[in-house]
mmCIF file of the C-alpha atoms, coordinates in Angstrom:
data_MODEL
# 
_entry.id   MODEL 
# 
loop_
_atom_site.group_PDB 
_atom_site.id 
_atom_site.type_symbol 
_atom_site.label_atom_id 
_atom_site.label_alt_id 
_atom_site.label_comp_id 
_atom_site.label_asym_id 
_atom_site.label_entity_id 
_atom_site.label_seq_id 
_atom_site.pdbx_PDB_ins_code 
_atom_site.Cartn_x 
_atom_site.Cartn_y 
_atom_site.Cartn_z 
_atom_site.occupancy 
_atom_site.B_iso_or_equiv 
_atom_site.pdbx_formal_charge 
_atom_site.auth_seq_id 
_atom_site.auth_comp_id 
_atom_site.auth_asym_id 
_atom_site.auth_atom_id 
_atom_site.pdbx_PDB_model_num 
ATOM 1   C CA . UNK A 1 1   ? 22.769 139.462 19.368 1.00 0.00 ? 1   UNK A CA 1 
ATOM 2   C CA . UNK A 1 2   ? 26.278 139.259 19.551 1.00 0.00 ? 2   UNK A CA 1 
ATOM 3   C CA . UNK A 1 3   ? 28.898 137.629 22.317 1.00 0.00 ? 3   UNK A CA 1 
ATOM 4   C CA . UNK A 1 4   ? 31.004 140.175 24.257 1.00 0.00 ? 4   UNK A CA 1 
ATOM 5   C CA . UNK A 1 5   ? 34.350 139.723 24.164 1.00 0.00 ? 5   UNK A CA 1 
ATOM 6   C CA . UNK A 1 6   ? 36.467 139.446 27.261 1.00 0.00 ? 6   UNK A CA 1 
ATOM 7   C CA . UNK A 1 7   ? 38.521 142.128 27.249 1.00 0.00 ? 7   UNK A CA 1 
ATOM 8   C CA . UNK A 1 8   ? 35.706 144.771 27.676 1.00 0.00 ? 8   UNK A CA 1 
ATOM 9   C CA . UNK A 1 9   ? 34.904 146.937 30.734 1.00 0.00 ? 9   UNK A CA 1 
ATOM 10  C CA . UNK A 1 10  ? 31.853 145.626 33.326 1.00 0.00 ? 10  UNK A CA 1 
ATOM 11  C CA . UNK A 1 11  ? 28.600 146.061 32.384 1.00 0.00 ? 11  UNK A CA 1 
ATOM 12  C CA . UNK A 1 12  ? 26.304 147.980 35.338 1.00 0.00 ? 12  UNK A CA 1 
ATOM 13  C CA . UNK A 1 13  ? 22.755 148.275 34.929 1.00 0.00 ? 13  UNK A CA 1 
ATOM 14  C CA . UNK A 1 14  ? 20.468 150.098 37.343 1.00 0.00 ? 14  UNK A CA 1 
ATOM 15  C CA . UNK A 1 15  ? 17.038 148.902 38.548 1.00 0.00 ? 15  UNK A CA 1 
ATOM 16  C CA . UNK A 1 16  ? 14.880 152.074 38.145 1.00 0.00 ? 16  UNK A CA 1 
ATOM 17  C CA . UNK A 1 17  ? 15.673 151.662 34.372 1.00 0.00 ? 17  UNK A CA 1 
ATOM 18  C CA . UNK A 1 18  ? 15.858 148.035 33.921 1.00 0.00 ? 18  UNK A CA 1 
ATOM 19  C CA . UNK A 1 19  ? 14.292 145.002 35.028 1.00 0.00 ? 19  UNK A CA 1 
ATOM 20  C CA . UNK A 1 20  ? 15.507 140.958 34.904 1.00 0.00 ? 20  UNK A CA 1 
ATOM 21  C CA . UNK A 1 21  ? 13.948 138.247 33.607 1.00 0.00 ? 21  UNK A CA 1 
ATOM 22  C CA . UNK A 1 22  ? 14.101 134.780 34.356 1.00 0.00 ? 22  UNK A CA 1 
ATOM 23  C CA . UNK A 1 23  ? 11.340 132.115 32.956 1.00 0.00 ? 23  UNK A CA 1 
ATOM 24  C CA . UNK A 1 24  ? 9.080  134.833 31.608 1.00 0.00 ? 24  UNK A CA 1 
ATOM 25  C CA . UNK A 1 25  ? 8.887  136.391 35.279 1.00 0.00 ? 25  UNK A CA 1 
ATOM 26  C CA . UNK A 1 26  ? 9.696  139.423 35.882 1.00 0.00 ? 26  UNK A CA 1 
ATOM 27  C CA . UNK A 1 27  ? 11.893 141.416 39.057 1.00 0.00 ? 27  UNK A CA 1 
ATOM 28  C CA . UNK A 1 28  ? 12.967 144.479 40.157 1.00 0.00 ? 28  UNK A CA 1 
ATOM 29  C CA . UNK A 1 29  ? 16.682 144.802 41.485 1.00 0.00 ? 29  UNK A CA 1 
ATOM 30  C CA . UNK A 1 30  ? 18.590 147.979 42.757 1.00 0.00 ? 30  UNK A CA 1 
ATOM 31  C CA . UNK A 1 31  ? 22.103 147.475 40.659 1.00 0.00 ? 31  UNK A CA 1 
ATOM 32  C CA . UNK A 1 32  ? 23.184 144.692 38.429 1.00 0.00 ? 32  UNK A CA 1 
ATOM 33  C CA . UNK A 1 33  ? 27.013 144.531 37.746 1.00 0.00 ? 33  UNK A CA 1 
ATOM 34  C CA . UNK A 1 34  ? 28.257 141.642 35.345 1.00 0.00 ? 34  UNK A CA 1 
ATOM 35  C CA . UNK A 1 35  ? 32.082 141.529 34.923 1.00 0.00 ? 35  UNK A CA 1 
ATOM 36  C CA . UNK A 1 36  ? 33.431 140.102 31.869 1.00 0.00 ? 36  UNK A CA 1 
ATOM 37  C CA . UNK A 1 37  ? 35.464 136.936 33.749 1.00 0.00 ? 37  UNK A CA 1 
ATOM 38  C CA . UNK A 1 38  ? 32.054 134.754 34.295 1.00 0.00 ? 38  UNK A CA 1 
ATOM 39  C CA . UNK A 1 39  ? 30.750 136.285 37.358 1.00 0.00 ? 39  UNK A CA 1 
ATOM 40  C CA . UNK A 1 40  ? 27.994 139.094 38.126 1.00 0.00 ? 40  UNK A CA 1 
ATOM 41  C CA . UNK A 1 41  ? 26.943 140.910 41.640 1.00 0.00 ? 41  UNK A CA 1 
ATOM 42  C CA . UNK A 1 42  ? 23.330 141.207 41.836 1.00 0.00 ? 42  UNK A CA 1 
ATOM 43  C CA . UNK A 1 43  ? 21.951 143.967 44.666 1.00 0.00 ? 43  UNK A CA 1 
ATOM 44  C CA . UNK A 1 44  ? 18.233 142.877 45.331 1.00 0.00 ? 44  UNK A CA 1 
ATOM 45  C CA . UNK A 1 45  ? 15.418 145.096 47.286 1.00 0.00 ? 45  UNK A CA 1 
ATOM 46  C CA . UNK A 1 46  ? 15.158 141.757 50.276 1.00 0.00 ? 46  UNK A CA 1 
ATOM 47  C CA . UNK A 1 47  ? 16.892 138.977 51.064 1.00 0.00 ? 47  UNK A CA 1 
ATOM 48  C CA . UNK A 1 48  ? 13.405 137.046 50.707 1.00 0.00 ? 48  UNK A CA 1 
ATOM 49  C CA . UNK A 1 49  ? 13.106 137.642 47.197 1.00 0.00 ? 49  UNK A CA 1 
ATOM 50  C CA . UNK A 1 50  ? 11.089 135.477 45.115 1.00 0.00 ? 50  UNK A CA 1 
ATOM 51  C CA . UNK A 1 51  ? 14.254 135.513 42.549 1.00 0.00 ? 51  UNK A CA 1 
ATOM 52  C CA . UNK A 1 52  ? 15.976 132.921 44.495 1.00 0.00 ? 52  UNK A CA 1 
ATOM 53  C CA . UNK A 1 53  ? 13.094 130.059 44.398 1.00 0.00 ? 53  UNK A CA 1 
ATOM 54  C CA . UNK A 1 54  ? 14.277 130.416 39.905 1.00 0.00 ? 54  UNK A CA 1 
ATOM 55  C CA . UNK A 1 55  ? 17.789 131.038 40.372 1.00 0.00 ? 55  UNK A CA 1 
ATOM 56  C CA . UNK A 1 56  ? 19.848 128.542 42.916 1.00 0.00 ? 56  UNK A CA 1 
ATOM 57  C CA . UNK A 1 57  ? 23.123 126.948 43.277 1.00 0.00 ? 57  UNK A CA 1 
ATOM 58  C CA . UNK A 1 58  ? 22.805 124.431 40.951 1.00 0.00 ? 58  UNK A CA 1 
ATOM 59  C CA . UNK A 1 59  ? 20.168 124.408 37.691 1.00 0.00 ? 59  UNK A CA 1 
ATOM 60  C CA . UNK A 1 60  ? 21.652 126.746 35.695 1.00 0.00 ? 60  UNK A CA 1 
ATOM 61  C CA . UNK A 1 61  ? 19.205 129.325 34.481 1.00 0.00 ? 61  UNK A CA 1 
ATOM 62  C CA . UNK A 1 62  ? 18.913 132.051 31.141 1.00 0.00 ? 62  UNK A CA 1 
ATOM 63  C CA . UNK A 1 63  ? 18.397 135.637 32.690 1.00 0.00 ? 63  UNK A CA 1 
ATOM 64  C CA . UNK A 1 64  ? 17.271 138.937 30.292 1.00 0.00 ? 64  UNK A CA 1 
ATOM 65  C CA . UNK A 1 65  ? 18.122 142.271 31.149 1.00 0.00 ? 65  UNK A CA 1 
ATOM 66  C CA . UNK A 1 66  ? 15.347 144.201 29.839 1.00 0.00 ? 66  UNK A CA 1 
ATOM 67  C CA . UNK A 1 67  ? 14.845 147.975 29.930 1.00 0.00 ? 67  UNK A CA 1 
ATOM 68  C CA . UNK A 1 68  ? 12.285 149.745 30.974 1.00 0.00 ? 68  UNK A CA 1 
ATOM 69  C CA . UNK A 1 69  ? 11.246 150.852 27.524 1.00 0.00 ? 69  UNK A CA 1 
ATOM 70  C CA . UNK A 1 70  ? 10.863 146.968 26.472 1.00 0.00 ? 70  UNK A CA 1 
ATOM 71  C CA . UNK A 1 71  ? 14.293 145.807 24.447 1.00 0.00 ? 71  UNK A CA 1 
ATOM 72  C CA . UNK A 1 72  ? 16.551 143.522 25.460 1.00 0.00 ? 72  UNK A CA 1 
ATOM 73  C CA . UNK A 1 73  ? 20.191 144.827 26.594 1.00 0.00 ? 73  UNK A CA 1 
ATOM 74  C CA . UNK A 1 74  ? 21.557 141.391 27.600 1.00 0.00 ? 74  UNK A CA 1 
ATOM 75  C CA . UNK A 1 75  ? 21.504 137.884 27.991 1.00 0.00 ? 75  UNK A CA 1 
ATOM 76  C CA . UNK A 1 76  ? 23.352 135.500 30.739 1.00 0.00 ? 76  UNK A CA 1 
ATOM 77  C CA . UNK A 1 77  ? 23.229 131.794 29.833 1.00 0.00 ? 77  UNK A CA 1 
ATOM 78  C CA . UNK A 1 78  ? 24.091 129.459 32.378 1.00 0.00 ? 78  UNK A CA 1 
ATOM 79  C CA . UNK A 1 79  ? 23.455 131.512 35.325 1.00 0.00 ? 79  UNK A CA 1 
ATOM 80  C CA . UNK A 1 80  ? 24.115 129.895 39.106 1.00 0.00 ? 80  UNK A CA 1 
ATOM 81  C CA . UNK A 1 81  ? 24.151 131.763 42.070 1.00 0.00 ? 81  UNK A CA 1 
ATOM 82  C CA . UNK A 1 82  ? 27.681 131.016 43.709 1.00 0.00 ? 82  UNK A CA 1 
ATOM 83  C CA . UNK A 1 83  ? 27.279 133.399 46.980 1.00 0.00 ? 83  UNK A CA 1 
ATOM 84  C CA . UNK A 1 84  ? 23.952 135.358 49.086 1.00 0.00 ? 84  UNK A CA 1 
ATOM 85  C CA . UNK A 1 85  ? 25.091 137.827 51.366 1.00 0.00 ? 85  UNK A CA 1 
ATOM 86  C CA . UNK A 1 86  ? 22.208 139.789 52.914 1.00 0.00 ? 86  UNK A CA 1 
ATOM 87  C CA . UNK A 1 87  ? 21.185 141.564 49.951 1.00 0.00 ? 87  UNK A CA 1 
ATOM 88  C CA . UNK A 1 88  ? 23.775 140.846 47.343 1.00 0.00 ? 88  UNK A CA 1 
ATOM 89  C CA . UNK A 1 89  ? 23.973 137.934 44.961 1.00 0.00 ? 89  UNK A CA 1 
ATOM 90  C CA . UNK A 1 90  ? 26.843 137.027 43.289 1.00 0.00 ? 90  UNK A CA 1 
ATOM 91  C CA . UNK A 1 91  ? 26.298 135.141 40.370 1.00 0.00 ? 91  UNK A CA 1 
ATOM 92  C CA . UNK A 1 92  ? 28.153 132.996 37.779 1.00 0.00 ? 92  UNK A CA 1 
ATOM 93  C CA . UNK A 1 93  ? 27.567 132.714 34.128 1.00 0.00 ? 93  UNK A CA 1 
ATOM 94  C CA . UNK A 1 94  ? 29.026 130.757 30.996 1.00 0.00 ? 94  UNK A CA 1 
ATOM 95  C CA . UNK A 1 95  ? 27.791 133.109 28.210 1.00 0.00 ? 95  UNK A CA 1 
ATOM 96  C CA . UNK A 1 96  ? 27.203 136.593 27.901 1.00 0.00 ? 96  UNK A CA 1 
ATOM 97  C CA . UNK A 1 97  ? 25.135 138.301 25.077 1.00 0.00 ? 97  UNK A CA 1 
ATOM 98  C CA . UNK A 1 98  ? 24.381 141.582 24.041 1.00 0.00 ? 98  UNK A CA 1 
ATOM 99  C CA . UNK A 1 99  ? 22.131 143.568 21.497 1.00 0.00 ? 99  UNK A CA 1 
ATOM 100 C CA . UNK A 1 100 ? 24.336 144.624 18.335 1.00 0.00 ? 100 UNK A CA 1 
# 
């Protein structure tokens, strides 16, 4: 794994192909976006998802991208959710990692 720098473009990953990981559980989202200045939109399938009892506004929390097809594309370290808006997430993160 290496860290992503920066400067690079946002990262968007699409549910039908990829799934999150959080605590060894897995969940299904529609479109995962994670900018490169800390902070990551997260479009979920319900605003009652059981993602939000492992993610919260506080504890920060480790969350895999994983494809389909079973590797790992990237890691988040020190994820907090900062905003919920119906179906959206917006998340912040202090690391960001990503298969070499």
């Amino acid at each position: 794994m290496e860290t992503i720098p920066d400067s690079e473009s946002d990262i968007c990953f699409d549910g039908a192909n990829h799934r999150l990981f959080i605590e060894g559980r897995g969940f299904d989202f529609r479109k995962f976006i994670v900018n490169h200045n800390s902070s990551a939109d997260l479009e979920l399938f319900g605003s009652e998802n059981p993602l939000y009892t492992l993610l919260d506004f506080e504890e920060p929390r480790v969350i895999y991208v994983v494809s389909r097809l079973g590797s790992k594309d990237l890691i988040l370290q020190g994820c907090v959710i900062r905003e919920i808006i119906g179906n959206t997430c917006s998340l912040s993160y202090s690391k960001l990692q990503s298969e070499s």
